[in-house]
N, CA, C and O of each residue as an XYZ file, in Angstrom:
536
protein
N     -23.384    -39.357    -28.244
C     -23.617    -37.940    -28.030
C     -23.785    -37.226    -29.365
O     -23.259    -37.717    -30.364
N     -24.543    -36.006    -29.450
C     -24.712    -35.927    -30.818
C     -23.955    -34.286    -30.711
O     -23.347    -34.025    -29.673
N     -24.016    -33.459    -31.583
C     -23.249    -32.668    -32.343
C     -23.108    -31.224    -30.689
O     -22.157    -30.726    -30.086
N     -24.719    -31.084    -30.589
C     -25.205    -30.052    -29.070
C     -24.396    -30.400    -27.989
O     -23.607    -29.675    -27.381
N     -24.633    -31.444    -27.826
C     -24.219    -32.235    -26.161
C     -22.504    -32.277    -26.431
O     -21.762    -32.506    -25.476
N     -22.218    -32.154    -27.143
C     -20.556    -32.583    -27.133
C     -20.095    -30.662    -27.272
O     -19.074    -30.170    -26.791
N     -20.980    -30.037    -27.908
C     -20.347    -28.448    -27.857
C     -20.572    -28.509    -26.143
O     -19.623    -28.689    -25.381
N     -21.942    -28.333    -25.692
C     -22.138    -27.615    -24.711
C     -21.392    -28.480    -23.478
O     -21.190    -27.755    -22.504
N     -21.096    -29.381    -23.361
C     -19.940    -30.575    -22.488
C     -18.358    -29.696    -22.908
O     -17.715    -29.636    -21.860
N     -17.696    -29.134    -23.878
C     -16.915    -28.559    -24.520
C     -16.733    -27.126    -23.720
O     -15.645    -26.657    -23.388
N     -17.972    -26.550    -23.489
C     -18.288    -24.946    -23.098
C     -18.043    -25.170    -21.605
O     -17.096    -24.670    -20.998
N     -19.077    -26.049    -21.002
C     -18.731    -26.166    -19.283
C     -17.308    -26.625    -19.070
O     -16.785    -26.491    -17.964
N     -16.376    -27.398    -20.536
C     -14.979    -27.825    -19.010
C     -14.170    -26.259    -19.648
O     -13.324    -25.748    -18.914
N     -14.411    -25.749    -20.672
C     -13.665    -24.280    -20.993
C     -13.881    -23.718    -20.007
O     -12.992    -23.630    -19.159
N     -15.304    -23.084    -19.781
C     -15.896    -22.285    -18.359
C     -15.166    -22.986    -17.050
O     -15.000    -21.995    -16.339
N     -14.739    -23.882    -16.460
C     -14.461    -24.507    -15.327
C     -12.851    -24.424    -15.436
O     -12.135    -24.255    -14.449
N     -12.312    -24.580    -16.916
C     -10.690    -23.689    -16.769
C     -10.483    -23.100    -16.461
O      -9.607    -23.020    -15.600
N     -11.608    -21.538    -17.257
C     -11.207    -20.291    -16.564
C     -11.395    -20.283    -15.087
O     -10.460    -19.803    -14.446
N     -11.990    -20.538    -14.705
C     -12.957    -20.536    -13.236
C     -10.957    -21.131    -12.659
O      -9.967    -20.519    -12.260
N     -11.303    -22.672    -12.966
C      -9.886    -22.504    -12.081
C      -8.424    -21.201    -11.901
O      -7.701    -20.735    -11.021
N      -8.669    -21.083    -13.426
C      -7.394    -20.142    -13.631
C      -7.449    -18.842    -12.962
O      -6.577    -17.988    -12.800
N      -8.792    -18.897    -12.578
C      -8.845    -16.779    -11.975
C      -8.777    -17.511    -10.398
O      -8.227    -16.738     -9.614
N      -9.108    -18.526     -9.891
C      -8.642    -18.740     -8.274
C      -7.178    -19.045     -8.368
O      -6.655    -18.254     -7.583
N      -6.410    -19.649     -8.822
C      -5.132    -19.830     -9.223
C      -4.577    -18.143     -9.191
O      -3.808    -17.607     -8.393
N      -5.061    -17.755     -9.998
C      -4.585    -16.561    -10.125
C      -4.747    -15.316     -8.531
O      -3.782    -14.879     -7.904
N      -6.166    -15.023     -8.248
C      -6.484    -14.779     -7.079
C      -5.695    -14.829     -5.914
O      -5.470    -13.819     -5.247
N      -5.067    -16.447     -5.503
C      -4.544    -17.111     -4.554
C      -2.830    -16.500     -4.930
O      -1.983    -15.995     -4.193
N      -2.824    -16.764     -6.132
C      -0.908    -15.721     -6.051
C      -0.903    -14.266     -5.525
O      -0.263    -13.693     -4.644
N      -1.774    -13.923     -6.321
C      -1.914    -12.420     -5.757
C      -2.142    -12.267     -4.311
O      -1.541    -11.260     -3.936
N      -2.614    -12.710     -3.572
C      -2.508    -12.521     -2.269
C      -1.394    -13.041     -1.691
O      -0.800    -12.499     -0.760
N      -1.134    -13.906     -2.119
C       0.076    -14.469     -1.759
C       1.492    -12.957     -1.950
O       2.003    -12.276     -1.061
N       1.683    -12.932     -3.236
C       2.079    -11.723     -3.384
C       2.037    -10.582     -2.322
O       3.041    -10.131     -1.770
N       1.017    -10.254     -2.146
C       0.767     -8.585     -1.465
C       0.808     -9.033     -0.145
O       1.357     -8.098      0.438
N       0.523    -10.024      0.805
C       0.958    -10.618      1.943
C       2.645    -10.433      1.985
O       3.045     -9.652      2.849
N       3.509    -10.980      1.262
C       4.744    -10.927      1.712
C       5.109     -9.472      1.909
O       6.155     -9.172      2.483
N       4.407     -8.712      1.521
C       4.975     -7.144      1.551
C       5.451     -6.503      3.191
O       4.501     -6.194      3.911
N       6.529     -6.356      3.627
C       6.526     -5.815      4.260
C       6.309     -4.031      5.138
O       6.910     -3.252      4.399
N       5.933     -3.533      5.892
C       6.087     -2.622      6.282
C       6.665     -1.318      5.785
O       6.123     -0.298      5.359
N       7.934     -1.659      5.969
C       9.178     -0.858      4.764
C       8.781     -1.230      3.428
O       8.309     -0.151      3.071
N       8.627     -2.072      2.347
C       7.755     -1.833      1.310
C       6.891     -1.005      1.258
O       7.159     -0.027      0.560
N       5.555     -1.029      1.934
C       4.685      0.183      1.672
C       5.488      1.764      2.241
O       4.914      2.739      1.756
N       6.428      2.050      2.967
C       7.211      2.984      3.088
C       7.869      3.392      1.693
O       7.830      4.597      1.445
N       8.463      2.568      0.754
C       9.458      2.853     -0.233
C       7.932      3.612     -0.996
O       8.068      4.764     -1.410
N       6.491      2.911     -1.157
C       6.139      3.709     -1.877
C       5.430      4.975     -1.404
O       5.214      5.852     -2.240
N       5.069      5.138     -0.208
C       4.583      6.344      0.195
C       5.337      7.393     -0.443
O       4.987      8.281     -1.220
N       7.094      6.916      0.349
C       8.118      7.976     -0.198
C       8.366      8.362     -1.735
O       9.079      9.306     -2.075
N       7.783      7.632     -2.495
C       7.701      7.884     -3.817
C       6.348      8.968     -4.305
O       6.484      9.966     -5.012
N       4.964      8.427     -3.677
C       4.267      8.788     -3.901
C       4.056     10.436     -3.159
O       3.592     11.374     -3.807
N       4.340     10.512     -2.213
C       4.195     11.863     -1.234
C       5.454     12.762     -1.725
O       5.171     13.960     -1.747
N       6.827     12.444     -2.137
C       7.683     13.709     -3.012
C       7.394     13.528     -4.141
O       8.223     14.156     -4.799
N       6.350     12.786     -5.126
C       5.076     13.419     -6.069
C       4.302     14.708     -5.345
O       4.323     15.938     -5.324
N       3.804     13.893     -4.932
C       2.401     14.881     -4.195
C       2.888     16.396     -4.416
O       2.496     17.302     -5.152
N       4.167     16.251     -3.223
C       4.809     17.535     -2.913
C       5.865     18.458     -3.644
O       6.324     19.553     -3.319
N       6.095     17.647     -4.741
C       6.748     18.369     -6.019
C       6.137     18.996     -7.242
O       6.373     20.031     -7.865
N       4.950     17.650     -7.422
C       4.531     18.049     -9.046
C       2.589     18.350     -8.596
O       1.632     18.461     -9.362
N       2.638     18.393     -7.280
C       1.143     18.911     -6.863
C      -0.249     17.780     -7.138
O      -1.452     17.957     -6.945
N       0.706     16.274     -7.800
C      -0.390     15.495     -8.710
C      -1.327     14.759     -7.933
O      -1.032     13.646     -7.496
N      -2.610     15.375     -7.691
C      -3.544     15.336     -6.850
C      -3.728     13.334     -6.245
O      -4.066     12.713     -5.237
N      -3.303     13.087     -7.478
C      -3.981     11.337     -7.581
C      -2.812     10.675     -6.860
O      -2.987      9.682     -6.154
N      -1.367     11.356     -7.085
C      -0.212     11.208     -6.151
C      -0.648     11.112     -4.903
O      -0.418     10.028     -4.365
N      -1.438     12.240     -4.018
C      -1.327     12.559     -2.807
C      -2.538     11.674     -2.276
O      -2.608     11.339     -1.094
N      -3.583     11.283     -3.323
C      -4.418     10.716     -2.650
C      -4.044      9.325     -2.435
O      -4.602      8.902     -1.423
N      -3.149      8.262     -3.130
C      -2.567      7.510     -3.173
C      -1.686      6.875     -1.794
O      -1.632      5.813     -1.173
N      -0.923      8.492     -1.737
C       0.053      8.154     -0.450
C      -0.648      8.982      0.838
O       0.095      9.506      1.668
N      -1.558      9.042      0.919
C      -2.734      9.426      2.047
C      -3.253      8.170      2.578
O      -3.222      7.845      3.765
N      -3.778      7.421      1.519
C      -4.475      5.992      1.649
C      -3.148      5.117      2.287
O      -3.253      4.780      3.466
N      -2.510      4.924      1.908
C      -1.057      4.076      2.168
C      -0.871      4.760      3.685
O      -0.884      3.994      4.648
N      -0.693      6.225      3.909
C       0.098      6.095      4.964
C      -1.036      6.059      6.285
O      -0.714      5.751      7.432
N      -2.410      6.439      5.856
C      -3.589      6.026      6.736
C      -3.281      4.683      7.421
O      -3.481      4.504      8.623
N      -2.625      3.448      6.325
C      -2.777      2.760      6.769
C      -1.622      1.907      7.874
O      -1.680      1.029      8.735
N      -0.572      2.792      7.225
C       0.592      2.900      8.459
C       0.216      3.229     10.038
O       0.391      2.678     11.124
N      -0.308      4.263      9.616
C      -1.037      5.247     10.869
C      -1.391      4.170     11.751
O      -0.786      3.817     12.763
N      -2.562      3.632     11.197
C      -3.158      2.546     12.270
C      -2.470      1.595     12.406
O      -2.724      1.274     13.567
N      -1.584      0.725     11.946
C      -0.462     -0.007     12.178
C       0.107      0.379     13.206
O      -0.005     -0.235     14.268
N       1.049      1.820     13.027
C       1.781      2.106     14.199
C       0.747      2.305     15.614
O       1.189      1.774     16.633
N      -0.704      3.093     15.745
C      -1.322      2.608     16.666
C      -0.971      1.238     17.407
O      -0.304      1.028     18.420
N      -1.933      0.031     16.197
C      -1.830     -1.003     16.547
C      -0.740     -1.622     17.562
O      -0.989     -2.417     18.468
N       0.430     -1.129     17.246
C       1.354     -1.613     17.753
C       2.229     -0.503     19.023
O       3.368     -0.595     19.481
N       1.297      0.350     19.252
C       1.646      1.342     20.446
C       3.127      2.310     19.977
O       4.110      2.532     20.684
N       2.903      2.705     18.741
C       4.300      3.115     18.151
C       3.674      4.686     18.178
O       3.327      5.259     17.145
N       3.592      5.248     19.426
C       2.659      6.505     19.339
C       3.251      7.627     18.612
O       2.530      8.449     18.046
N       5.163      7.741     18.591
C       6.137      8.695     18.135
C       5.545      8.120     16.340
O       4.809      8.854     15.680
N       5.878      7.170     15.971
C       5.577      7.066     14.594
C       4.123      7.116     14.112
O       4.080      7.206     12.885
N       3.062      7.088     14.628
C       2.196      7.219     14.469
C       1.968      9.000     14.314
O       1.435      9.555     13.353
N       2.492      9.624     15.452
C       2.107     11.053     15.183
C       3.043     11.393     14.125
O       2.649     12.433     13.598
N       4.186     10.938     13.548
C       4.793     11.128     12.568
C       3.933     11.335     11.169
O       3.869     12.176     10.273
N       3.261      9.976     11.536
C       2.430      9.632     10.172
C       1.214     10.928      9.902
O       0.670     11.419      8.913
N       1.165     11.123     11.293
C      -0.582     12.173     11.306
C       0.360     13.597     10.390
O       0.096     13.878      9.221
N       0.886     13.957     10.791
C       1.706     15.024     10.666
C       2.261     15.177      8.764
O       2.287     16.100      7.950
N       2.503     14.208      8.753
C       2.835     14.059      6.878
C       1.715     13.877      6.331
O       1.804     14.378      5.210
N       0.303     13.273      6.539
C      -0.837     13.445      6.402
C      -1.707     14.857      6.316
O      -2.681     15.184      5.638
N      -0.887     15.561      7.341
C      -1.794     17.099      6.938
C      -0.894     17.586      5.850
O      -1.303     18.413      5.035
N       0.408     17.065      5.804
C       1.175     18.202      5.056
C       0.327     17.694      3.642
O      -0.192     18.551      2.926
N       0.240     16.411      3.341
C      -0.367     15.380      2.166
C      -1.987     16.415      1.631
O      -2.398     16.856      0.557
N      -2.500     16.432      3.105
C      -4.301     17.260      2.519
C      -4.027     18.752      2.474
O      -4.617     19.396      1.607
N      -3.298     19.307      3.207
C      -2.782     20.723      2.163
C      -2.271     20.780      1.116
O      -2.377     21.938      0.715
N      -1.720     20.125      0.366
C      -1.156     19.944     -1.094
C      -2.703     19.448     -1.534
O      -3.024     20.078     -2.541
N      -3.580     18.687     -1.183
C      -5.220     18.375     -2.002
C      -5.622     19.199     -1.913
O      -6.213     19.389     -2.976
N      -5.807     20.246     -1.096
C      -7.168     21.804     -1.062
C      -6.096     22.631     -1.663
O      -6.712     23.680     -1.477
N      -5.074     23.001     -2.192
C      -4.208     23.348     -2.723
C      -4.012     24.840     -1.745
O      -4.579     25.893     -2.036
N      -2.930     24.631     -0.339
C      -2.689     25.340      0.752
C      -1.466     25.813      0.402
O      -0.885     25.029     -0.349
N      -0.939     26.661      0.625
C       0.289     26.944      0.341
C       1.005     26.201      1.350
O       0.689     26.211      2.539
N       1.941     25.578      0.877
C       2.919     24.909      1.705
C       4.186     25.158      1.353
O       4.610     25.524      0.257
N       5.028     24.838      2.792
C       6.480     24.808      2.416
C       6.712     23.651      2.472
O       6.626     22.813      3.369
N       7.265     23.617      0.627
C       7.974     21.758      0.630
C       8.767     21.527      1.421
O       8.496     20.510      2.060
N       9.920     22.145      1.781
C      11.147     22.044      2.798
C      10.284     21.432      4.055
O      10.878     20.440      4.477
N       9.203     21.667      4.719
C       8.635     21.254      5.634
C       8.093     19.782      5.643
O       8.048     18.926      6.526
N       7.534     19.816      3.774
C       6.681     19.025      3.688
C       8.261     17.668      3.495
O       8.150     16.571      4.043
N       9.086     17.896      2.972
C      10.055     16.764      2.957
C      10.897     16.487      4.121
O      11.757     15.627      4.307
N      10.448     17.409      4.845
C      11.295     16.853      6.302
C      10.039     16.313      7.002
O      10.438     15.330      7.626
N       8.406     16.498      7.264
C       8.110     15.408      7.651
C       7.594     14.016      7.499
O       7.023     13.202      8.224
N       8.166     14.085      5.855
C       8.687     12.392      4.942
C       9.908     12.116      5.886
O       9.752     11.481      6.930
N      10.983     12.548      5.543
C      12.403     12.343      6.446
C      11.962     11.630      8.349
O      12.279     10.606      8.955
N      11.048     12.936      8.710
C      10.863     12.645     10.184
C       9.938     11.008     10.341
O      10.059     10.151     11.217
N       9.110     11.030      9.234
C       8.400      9.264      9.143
C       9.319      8.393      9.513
O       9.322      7.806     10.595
N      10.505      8.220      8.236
C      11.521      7.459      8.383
C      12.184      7.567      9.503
O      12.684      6.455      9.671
N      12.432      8.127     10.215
C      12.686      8.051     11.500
C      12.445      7.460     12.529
O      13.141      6.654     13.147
N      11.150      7.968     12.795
C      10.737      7.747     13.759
C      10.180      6.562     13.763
O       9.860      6.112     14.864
N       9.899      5.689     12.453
C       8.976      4.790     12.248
C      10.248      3.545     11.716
O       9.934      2.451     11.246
N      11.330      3.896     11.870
C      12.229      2.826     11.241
C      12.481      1.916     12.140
O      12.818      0.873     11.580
N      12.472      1.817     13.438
C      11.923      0.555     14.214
C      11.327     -0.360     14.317
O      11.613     -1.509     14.653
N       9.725      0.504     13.787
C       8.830     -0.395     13.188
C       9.028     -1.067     11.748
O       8.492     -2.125     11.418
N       9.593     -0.557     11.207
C       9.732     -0.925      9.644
C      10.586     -2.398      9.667
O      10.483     -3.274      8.808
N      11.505     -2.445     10.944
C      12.287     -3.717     11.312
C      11.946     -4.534     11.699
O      12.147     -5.682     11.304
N      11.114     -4.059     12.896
C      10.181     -4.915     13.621
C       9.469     -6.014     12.643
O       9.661     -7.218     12.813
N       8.635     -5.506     11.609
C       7.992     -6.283     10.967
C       8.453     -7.168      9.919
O       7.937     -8.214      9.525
N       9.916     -6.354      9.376
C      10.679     -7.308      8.408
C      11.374     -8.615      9.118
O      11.765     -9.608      8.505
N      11.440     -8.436     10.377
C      11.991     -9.306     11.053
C      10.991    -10.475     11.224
O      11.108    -11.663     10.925
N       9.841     -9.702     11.865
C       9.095    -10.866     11.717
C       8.678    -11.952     10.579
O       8.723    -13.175     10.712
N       8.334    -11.347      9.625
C       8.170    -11.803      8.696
C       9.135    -12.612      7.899
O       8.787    -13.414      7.032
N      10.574    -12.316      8.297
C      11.518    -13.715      8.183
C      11.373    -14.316      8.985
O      11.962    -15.385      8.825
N      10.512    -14.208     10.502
C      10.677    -15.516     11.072
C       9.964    -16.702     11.023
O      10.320    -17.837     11.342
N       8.453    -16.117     10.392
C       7.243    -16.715      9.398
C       7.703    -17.753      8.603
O       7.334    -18.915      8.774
N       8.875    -17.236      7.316
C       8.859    -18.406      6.626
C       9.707    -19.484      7.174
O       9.753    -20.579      6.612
């Protein structure tokens, strides 16, 4: 082999490391965000939405809008209609803090509080399951 053929043989198994290393990598990460339960994405809504509703930080609210959208349809999914309208309900309080509405936080943190509520069934439901998975 002469000086070319031994670089460019050199370049394809480098290129075919990385290549492995970003599916390697890829495959944890899902792995990762799969174990998340239910109540996980709850701990961060509740982080992200008394942002929203304290410090007004727009990227806060759009954050925990997206997250709890996706609760929303979860609790659908699963005929959880009390937690579901929970979710709709902290959702408007969420897009009045974006068009910048006057709101009462006291309202807006009791229907964070009323989520947890109403939706903490479900939040079990799924942690449960998900120990019975592994």
């Amino acid at each position: 082999m002469n000086y070319l053929q031994k670089k460019l043989t050199t370049k394809k198994m480098f290129n075919r490391k990385y290549f492995l290393l970003f599916f390697i990598l890829l495959f944890f990460i899902s792995y990762i965000s799969s174990e998340k339960t239910i109540a996980d994405y709850f701990s961060q809504v509740n982080v992200l939405a008394s942002e929203c509703f304290n410090r007004k930080n727009v990227g806060s609210c759009r954050a925990a809008l997206a997250i709890s959208e996706t609760y929303q349809s979860y609790a659908s999914s699963k005929n959880n209609y009390r937690c579901q309208t929970s979710l709709l309900a902290l959702e408007a309080h969420i897009i009045m803090v974006v068009f910048n509405s006057s709101i009462n936080n006291r309202l807006s943190s009791q229907a964070l509080m009323n989520v947890k509520r109403t939706c903490n069934d479900l939040f079990l439901q799924d942690a449960e399951s998900k120990k019975k998975e592994r």
